[in-house]
C-alpha positions as CSV (number, residue, x, y, z in Angstrom):
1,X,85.6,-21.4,82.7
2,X,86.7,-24.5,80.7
3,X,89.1,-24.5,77.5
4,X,89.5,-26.2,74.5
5,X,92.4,-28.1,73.5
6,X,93.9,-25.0,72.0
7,X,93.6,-22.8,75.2
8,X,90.9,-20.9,74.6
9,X,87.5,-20.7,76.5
10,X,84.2,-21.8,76.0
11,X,81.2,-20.9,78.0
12,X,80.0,-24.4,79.1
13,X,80.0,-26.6,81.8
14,X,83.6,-28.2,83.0
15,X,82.6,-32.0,81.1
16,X,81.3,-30.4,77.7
17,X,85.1,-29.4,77.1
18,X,86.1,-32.8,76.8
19,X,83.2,-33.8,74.5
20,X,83.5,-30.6,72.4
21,X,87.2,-31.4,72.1
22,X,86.1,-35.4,71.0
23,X,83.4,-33.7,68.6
24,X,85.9,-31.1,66.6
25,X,88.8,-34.1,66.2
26,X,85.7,-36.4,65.0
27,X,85.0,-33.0,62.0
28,X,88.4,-32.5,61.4
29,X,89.2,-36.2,61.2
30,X,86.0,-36.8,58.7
31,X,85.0,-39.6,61.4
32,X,82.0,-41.6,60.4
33,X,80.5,-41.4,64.0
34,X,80.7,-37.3,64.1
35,X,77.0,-37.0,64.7
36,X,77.1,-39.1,67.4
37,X,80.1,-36.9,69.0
38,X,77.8,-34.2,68.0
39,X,75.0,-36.2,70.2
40,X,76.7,-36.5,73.0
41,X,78.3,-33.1,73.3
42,X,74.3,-31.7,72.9
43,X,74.1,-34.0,75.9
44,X,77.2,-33.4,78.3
45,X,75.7,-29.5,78.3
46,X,72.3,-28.7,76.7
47,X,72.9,-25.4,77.7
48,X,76.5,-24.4,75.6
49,X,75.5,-22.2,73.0
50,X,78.5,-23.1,70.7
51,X,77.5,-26.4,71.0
52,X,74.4,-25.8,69.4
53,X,75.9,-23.4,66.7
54,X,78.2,-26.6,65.9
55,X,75.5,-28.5,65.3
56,X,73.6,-25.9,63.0
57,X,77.1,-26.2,61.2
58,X,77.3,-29.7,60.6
59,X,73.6,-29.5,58.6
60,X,74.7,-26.8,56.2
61,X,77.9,-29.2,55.4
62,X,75.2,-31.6,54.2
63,X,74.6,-29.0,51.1
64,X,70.9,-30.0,51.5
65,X,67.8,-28.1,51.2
66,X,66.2,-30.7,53.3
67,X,68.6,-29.5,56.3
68,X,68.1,-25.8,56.4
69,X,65.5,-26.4,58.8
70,X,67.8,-28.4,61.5
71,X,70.1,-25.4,61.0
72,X,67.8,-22.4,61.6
73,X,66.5,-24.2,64.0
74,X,70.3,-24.9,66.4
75,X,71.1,-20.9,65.5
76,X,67.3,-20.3,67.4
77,X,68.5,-22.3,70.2
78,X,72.3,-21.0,69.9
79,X,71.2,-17.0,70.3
80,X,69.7,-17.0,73.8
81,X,72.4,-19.2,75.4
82,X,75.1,-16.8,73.6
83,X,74.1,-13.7,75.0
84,X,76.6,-14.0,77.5
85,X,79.4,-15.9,75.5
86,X,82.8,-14.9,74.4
87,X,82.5,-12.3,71.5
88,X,84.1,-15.2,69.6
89,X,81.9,-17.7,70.5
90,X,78.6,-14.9,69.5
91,X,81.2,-14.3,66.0
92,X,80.2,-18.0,65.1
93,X,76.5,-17.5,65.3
94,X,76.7,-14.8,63.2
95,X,78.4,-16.8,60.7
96,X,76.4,-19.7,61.1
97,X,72.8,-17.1,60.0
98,X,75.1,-15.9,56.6
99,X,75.5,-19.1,55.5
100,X,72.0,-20.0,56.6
101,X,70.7,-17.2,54.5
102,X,72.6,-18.3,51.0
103,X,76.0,-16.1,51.6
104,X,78.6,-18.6,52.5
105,X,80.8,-15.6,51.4
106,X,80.1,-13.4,54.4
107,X,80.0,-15.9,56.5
108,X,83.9,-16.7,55.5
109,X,84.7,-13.1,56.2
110,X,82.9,-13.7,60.0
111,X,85.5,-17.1,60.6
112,X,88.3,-14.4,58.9
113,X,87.8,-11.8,61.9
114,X,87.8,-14.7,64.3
115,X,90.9,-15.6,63.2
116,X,92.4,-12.8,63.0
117,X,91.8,-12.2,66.9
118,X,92.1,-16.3,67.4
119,X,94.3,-17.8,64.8
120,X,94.1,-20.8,67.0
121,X,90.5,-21.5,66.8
122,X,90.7,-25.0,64.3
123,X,86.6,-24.8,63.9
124,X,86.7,-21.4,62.0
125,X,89.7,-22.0,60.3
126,X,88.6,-25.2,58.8
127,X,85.2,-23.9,57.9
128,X,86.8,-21.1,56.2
129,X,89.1,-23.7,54.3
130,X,86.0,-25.8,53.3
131,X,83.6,-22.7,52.2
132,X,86.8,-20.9,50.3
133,X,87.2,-24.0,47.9
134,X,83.3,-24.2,47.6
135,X,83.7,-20.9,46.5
136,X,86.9,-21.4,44.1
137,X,89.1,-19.1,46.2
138,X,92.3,-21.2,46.5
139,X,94.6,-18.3,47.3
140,X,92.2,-17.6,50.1
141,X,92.6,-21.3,51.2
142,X,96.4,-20.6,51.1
143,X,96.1,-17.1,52.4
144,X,94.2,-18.2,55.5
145,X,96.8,-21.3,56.3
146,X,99.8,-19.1,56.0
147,X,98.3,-16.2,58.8
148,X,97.5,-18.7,61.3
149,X,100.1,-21.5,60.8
150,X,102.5,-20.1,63.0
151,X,100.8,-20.2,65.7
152,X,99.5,-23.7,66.4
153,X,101.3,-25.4,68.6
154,X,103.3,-28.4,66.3
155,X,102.2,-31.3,69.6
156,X,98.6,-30.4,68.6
157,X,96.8,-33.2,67.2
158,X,94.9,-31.0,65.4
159,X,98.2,-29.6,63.3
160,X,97.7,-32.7,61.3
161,X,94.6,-31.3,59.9
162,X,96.2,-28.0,59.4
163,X,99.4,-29.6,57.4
164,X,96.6,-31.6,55.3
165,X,94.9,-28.0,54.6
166,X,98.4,-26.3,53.7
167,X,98.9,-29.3,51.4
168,X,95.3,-29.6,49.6
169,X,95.5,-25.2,49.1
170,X,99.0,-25.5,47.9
171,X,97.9,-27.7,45.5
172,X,95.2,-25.9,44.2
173,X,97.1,-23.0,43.8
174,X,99.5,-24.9,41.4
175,X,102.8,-24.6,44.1
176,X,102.7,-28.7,43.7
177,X,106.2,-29.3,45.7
178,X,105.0,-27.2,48.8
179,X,101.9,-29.0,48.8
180,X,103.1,-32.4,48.3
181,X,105.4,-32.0,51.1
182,X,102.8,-30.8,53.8
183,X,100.7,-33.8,53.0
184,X,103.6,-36.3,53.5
185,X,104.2,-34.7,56.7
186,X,100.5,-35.0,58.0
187,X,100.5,-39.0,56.9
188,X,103.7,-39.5,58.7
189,X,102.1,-38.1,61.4
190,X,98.8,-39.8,60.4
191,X,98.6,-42.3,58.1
192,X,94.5,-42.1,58.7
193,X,94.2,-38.5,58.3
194,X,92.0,-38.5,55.1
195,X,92.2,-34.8,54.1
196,X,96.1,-35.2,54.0
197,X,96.1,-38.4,51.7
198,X,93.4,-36.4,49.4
199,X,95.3,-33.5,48.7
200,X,98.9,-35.6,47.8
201,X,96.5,-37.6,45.6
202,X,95.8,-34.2,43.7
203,X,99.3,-33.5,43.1
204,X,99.5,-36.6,41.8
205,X,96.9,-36.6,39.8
206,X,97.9,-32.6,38.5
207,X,101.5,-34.1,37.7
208,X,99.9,-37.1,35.8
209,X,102.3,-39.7,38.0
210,X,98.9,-42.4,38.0
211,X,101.2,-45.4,39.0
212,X,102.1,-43.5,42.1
213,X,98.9,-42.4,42.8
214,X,97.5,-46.0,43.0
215,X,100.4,-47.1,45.1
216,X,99.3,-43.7,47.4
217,X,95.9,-45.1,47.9
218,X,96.2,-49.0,48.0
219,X,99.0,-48.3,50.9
220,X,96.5,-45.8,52.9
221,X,93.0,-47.5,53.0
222,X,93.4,-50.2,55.2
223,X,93.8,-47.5,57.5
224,X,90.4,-45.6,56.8
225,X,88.5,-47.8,58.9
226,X,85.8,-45.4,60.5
227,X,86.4,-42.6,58.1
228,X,83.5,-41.0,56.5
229,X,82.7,-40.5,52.9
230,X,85.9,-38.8,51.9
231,X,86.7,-42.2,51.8
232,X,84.7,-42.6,48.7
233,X,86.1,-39.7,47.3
234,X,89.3,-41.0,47.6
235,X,88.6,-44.6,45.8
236,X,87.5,-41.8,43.6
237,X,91.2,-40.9,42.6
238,X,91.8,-44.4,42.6
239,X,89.2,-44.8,39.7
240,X,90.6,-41.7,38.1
241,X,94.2,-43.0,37.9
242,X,93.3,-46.5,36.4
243,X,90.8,-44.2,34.1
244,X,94.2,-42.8,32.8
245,X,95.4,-45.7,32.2
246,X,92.8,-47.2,30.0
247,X,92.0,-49.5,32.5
248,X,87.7,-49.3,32.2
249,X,87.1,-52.7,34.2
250,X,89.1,-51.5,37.1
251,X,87.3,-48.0,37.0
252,X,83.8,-49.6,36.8
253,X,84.8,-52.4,40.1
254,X,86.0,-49.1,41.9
255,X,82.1,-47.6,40.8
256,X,80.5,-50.8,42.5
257,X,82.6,-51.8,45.2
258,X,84.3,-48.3,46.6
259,X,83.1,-45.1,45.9
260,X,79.0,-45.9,44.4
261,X,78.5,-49.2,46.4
262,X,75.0,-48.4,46.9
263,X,74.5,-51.5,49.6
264,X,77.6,-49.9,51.7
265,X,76.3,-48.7,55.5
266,X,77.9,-44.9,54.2
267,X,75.6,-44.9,50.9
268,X,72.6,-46.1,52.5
269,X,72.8,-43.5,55.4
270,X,73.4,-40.6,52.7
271,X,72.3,-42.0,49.7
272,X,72.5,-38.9,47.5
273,X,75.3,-37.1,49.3
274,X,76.4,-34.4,47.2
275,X,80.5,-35.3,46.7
276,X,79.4,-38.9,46.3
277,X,77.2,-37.9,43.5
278,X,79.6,-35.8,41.8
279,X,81.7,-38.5,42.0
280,X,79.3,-41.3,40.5
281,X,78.0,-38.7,37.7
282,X,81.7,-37.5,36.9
283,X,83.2,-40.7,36.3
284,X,80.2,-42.1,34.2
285,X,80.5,-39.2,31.5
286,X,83.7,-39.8,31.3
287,X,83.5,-43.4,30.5
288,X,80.8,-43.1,28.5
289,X,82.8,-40.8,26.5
290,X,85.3,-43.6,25.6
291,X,82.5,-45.8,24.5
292,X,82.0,-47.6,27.7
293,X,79.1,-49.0,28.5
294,X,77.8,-48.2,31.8
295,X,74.7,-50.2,32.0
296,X,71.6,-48.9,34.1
297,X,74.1,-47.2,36.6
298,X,72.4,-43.8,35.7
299,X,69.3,-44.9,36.8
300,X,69.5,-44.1,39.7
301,X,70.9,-40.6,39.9
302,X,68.8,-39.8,37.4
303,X,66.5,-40.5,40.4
304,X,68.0,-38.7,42.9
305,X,68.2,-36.0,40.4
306,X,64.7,-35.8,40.1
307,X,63.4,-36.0,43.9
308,X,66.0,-32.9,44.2
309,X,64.9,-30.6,42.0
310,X,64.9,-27.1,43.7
311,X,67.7,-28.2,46.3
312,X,70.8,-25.5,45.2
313,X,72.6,-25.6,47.8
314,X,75.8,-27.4,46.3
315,X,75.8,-25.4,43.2
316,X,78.6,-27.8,41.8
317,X,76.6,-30.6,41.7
318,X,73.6,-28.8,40.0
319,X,75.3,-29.7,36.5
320,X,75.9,-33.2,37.6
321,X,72.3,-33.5,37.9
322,X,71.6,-32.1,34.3
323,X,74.0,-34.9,33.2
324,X,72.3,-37.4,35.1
325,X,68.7,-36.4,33.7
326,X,70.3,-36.0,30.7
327,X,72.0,-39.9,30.4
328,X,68.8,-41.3,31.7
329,X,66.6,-39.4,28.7
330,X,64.6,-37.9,31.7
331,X,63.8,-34.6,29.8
332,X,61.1,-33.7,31.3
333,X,62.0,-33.7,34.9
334,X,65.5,-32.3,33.4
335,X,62.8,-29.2,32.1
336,X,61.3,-28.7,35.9
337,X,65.4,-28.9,37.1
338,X,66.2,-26.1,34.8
339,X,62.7,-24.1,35.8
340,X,63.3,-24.7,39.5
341,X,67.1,-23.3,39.1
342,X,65.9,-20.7,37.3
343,X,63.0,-19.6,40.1
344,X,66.1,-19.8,42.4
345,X,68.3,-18.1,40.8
346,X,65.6,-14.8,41.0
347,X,66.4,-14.8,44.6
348,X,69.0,-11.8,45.7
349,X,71.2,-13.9,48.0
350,X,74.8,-14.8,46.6
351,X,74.0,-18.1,46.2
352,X,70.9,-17.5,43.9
353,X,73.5,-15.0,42.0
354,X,76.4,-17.6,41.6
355,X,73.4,-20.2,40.0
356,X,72.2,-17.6,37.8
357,X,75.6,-16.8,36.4
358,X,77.0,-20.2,36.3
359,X,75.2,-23.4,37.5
360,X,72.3,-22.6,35.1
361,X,73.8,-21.9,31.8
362,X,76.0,-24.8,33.0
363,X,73.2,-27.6,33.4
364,X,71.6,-26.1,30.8
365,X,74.3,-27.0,28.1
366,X,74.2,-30.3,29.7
367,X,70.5,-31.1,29.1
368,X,71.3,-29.5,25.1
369,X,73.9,-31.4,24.4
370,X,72.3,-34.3,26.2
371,X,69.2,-34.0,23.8
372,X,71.2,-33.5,20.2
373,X,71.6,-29.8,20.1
374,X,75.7,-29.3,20.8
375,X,75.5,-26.1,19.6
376,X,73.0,-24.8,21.2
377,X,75.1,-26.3,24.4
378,X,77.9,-24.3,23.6
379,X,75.8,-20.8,23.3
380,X,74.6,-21.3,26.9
381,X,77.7,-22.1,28.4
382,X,80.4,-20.1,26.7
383,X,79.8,-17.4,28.6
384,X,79.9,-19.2,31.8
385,X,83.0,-20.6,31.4
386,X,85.2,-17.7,32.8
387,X,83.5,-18.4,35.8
388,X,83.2,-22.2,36.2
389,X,85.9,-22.3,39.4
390,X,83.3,-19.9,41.2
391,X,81.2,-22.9,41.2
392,X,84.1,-24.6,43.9
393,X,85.5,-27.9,43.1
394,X,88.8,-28.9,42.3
395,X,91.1,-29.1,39.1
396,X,90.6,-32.4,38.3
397,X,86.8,-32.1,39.3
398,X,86.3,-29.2,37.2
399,X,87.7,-31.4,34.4
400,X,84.5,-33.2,33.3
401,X,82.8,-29.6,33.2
402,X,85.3,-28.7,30.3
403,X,85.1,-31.7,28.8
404,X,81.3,-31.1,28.6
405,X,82.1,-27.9,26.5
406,X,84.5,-29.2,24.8
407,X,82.3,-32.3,23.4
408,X,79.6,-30.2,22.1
409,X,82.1,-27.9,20.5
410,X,84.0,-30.7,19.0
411,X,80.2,-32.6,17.8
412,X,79.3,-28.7,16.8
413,X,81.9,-28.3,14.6
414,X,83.1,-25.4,16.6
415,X,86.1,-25.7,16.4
416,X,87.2,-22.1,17.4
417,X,85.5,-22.5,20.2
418,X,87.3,-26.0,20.5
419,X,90.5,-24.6,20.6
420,X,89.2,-22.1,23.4
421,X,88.9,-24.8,25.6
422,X,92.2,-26.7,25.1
423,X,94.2,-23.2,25.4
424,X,91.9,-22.5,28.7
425,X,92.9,-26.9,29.8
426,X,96.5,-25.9,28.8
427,X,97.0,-23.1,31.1
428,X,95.5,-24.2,33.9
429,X,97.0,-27.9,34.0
430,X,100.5,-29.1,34.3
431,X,100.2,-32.0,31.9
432,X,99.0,-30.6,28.3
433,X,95.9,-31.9,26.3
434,X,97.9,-34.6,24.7
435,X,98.6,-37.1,27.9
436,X,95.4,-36.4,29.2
437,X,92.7,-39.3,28.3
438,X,90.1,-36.5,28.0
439,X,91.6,-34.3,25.9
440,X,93.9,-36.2,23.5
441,X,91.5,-37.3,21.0
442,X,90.1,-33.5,20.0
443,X,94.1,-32.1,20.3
444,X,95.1,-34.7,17.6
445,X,92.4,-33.8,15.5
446,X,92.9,-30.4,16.1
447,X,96.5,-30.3,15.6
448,X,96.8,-28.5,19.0
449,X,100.1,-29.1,20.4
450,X,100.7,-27.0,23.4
């Protein structure tokens, strides 16, 4: 029975080991030609049930309605041809159907008890690493590197990704040293490895050192040749750093030519890809909130927006939708948004739950405040706010959520509830209110120092 490059078997024939190994480094490495690893593995052995649960994987990482169907559809093909697998092996099918059926959190607990048996298998562990900060659960991102760490093999290729995962959970757990060192390990031992040179940009970015964090990226992407979207993402924290530094033309050339170049090969395959959206949406509210104009650039996600309507499957970018619709004066397709989250959020799953509780009220201050009524934005999302990191996302893209509250707040004349938010800004980022473009305006006029 073959193995994989960590040792341990799969129930396939001899050549799909190869191809499954080409296929998991292509994931792990956020290659742009994954699917068509994916292809060819599908190919080498139509028969490896695994195989097939991989691929009913790599369509619920699309966080798209429109995919569910190419999921359910490799788990029906993946149960037959796993009735004789490995227990571990079966263990993935299992979590593949909880994701499948809207609890992404059971379906972490499944890759958990693989791990626990496995440590070594890299496909759970990094699907629990993704899921976990979907979820907000960095200290189970940092929980689940520490167990297994010790027992991959340092000559792995596949440690890179692991250091890049210590590095990125670190740093969302505030231990910014620990983290900063892991991803400086993975670059030196992969200057292309994507998920490594994201998370050191998040410490960067956390300990407000923008200069540094420019230099980080303009020395890394010549090497991202190949890479998929992350890449975006990472002109992302490019934009984010000259953002800081007051420089808008910069920003808005980053927009057009990096991360929302909507004539790039990446955009045009997934045109309304959820991180790239958060990314586009993100960035415009916060320029527009220094008075810059941003032209007909929410045009078209206030497009997107609208053909999604129903899709809650990334229940982070649910509120970048309401600001789209919201920016574009699209109110009345920003009323269906609101009706179709609400008709979802009826549904008993834990994803329906964590839309009900969070996304909604969320999206709904944003179409309030979007449509003149600040207060009434603050009354619907005050009492999400405790929750917000369940929603996933990281620091310093939970940022423009906060900002959202704290603009109607501020236009409210709430400023109790003002306050609330720079206290709630305050303890949760290293840098306070005052350096932080986004907040220093409302702390001065607040006198709030801390």
């Amino acid at each position: 029975m073959p193995h994989d490059a960590h040792g341990l078997t799969l129930t396939a024939d001899g050549p799909a080991a190869a191809a499954w190994d080409h296929t998991i480094a292509g994931y792990l490495g956020y290659r742009a030609d994954t699917a068509a690893r994916m292809a060819a593995l599908l190919a080498a052995d139509p028969a490896f049930g695994l195989a097939q649960c991989l691929a009913g994987y790599f369509a619920m990482l699309g966080f798209n309605a429109a995919l569910l169907p190419a999921a359910e559809a490799a788990a029906t093909r993946a149960r037959p041809l796993l009735a004789r697998a490995s227990p571990r092996e079966q263990a993935h099918l299992a979590a593949l159907e909880a994701w499948i059926g809207g609890a992404p959190d059971r379906a972490v607990a499944v890759w958990d008890t693989i791990l626990e048996a496995h440590p070594t298998d890299a496909l759970a562990f990094r699907l629990a690493h993704f899921v976990n900060f979907w979820l907000g659960r960095p200290d189970r991102m940092r929980a689940s590197v520490l167990a297994v760490e010790r027992h991959w093999d340092p000559a792995w290729p596949a440690t890179t990704s692991l250091l890049a995962c210590r590095c990125f959970a670190f740093e969302e757990s505030g231990l910014y040293l620990e983290a900063e060192a892991a991803g400086r390990e993975a670059i030196a031992r992969d200057p292309g490895d994507l998920w490594a040179a994201h998370g050191v940009a998040h410490v960067l970015e956390m300990q407000g050192r923008r200069s540094e964090g420019i230099a980080w990226i303009e020395a890394l992407a010549p090497g991202w040749e190949g890479a998929n979207n992350l890449r975006h993402h990472l002109y992302w924290h490019a934009a984010m750093f000259h953002f800081e530094r007051g420089d808008f033309d910069r920003v808005l050339g980053l927009y057009d030519t990096a991360f929302r170049n909507l004539d790039s090969p990446l955009t045009r395959a997934q045109p309304d890809l959820y991180i790239d959206v958060q990314n586009a949406a993100s960035m415009l509210y916060r320029l527009a909130r220094q008075g810059i104009d941003v032209g007909e650039r929410w045009g078209e996600l206030a497009d997107k927006a609208t053909a999604r309507i129903g899709d809650c499957q990334s229940a982070f970018t649910l509120p970048h939708w309401a600001m789209a619709l919201a920016a574009a004066g699209r109110w009345q397709e920003g009323a269906r948004f609101l009706d179709a989250l609400r008709d979802f959020a009826a549904g008993t799953s834990p994803l329906a739950a964590l839309v009900r509780d969070v996304a909604l009220p969320v999206s709904t201050a944003a179409l309030l405040a979007g449509r003149g009524d600040p207060a009434g934005a603050v009354a619907a999302m005050r009492p999400a706010l405790g929750a917000m990191t369940d929603l996933g996302g990281s620091h310093a893209q939970q940022d423009v959520l906060e900002q959202l509250f704290l603009d109607a707040a501020v236009a409210a004349g709430m400023e109790a509830d003002a306050i609330l938010l720079l206290e709630r800004v305050a303890g949760r980022h290293k840098l306070p209110p005052a350096r932080r473009r986004g907040y220093a305006e409302a702390a001065r006029a607040l006198g709030f120092a801390a």
